[in-house]
N, C-alpha and C positions, 0 to 999 in steps of 0.2 A: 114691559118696556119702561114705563113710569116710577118705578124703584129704582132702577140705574140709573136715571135723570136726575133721579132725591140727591140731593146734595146731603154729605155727613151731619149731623147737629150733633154736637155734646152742649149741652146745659152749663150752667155756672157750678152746678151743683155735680154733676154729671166730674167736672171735672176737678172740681175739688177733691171729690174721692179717688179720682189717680191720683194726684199729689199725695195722698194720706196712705193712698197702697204702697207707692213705691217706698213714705216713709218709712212706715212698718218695715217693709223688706230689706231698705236699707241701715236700717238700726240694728234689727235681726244679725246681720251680716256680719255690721262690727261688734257686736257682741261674740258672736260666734269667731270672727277672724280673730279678734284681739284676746280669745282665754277668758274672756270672763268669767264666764260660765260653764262646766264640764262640757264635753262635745256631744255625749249621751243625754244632754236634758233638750235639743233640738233637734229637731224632724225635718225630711227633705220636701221639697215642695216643688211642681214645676209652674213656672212664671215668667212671663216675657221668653219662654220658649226657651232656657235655662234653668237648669235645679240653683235653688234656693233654700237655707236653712232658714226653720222659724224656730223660737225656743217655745218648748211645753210647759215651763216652768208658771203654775197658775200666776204667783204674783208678776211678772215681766206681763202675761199677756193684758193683765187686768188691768196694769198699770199703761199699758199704749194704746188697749182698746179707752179707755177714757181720756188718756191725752189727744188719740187721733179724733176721735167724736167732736170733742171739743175745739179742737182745730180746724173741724171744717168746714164746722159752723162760723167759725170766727172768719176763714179765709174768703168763704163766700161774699160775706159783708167787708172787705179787703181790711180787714182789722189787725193784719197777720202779716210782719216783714221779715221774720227769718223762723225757725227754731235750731236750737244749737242740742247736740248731743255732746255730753260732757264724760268725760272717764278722770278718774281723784282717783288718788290713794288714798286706802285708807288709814294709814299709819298717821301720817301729818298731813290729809287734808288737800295737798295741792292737786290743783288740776295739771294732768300732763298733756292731754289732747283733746282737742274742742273742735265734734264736726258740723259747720254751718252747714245749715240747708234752706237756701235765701228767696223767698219768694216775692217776683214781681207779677204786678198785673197787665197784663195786656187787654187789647180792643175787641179781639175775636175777630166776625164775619159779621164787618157793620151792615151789607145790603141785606143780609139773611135774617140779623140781629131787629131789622126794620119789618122784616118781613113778618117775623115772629111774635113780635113786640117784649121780647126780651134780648138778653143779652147770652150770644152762643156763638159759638166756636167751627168750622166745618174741617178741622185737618183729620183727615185718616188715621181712626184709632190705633192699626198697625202699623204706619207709621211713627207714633207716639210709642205704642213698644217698645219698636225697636230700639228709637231712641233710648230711653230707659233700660232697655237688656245693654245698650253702650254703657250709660254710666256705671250699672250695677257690675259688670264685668270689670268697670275701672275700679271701683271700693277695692273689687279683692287682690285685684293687682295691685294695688294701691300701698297693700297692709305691709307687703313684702319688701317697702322700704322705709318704714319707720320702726321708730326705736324699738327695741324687745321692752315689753311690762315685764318687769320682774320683782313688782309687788304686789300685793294684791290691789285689787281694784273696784271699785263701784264706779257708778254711773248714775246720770240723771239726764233729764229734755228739761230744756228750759224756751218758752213758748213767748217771744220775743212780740207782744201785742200792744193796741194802742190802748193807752189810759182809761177809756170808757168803756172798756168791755167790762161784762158781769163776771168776775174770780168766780169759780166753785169753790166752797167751802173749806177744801180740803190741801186747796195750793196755796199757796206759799211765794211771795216776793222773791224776788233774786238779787244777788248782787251782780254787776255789772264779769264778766269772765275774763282772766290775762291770764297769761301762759308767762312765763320768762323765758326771755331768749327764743322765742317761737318763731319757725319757721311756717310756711303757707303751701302747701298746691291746691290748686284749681282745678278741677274735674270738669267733664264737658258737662254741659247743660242740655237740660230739656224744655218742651213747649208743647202745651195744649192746642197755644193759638189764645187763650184766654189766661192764660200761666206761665210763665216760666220757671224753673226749677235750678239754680245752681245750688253745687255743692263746692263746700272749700273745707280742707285738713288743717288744722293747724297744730302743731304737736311741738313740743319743747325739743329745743336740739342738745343733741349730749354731745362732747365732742370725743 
C-alpha cells in the first residue's frame, strides 16, 4: 500500500535527461523529415509509444552524444536558455531554417523538494510522454508545410549558454542566427514540472 502513497520524484538530473532524450529524437526527426541524410543511414525506434527514426550514421551520433552530455550538465546548473538546430546550404552558406528549442526553469514539488532536501519534480512520467509523443508528432506534421530543400544541406546545434560555463575544447563560438524574411510556428510545449520545453520553426519564406 505504501508505494501508491509515494508520490512520483524525478530529480533535477532525472529530468534533464528527458529534455536531452527528446532532444536527440527531435533532431533525429528533422534530419530525417528534412533529406538531409539518405533515408537508409536511420533506424526505427519505438519512443513515447511511437516509431521514431535515429540516424546510424557514427559521426551525427557522436556528434549529439557529446552535444547532449554536455547539455545536461549545463541545464542542471540552469546555465542553458535555449539550443537552436540550424540547416545552411552549403553552396553560399545561408541559413534557411532554425529550430529553437527553449528552455525554461521551473519550481518543481516545493513541499516534496523540503522534504527531500533537494530540488524535484512529482508529475507523472507518462504524463510527460505523452506530452512529448504530442510535440514529436507535431515536428513531422510540421515538415509538410515548409519550404522544399532543394539544395543541399548541412546542419549544426548551436548551445545558447551563459558566459561562465567551461567550452570543451573542440566548440567553437557562434555568431548570433537570422534567417531573412522568416516566418515562425510555435509547437506545443512540454513540462517536467521542473522544465519546460518549447519548441519554435523558423524558416525563411519563399514566395
Amino acid at each position: 500500500m505504501s508505494q501508491q502513497q509515494t508520490k512520483n520524484c524525478i530529480t533535477l538530473r532525472g529530468s534533464a535527461q528527458i529534455l536531452c532524450e527528446y532532444l536527440k529524437f527531435a533532431i533525429n526527426s528533422v534530419l530525417f523529415q528534412r533529406g538531409l541524410y539518405p533515408p537508409e543511414s536511420f533506424k526505427a525506434e519505438q519512443q513515447y509509444g511511437i516509431t521514431l527514426l535515429i540516424s546510424e550514421d557514427p559521426q551525427i551520433k557522436d556528434f549529439l552524444t557529446n552535444l547532449l552530455t554536455q547539455s545536461e550538465e549545463w541545464i542542471i546548473k540552469k546555465k542553458v536558455n535555449k539550443l537552436s538546430l540550424i540547416i545552411i546550404n552549403v553552396a553560399n552558406k545561408e541559413i534557411l531554417e532554425c529550430w529553437d528549442f527553449n528552455v525554461q526553469y521551473e519550481d518543481g514539488d516545493v513541499a516534496l523538494s523540503k522534504e527531500k532536501n533537494e530540488t524535484v519534480g512529482s508529475k507523472d512520467v507518462k504524463k510527460i510522454q505523452q506530452e512529448i509523443r504530442d510535440v514529436m508528432l507535431q515536428v513531422a506534421a510540421t515538415i509538410s508545410y515548409l519550404p522544399f530543400l532543394d539544395c543541399r544541406c548541412s546542419f549544426d546545434v548551436l548551445v545558447h549558454a551563459k558566459t561562465d560555463c567551461d567550452v570543451p575544447d573542440k566548440w567553437a563560438e557562434a555568431e548570433p542566427v537570422s534567417i531573412a524574411n522568416a516566418q515562425n510556428v510555435q509547437l506545443k510545449s512540454f513540462t517536467t514540472s521542473l522544465h519546460k520545453m518549447e519548441t519554435v520553426v523558423s524558416y525563411k519564406f519563399v514566395d
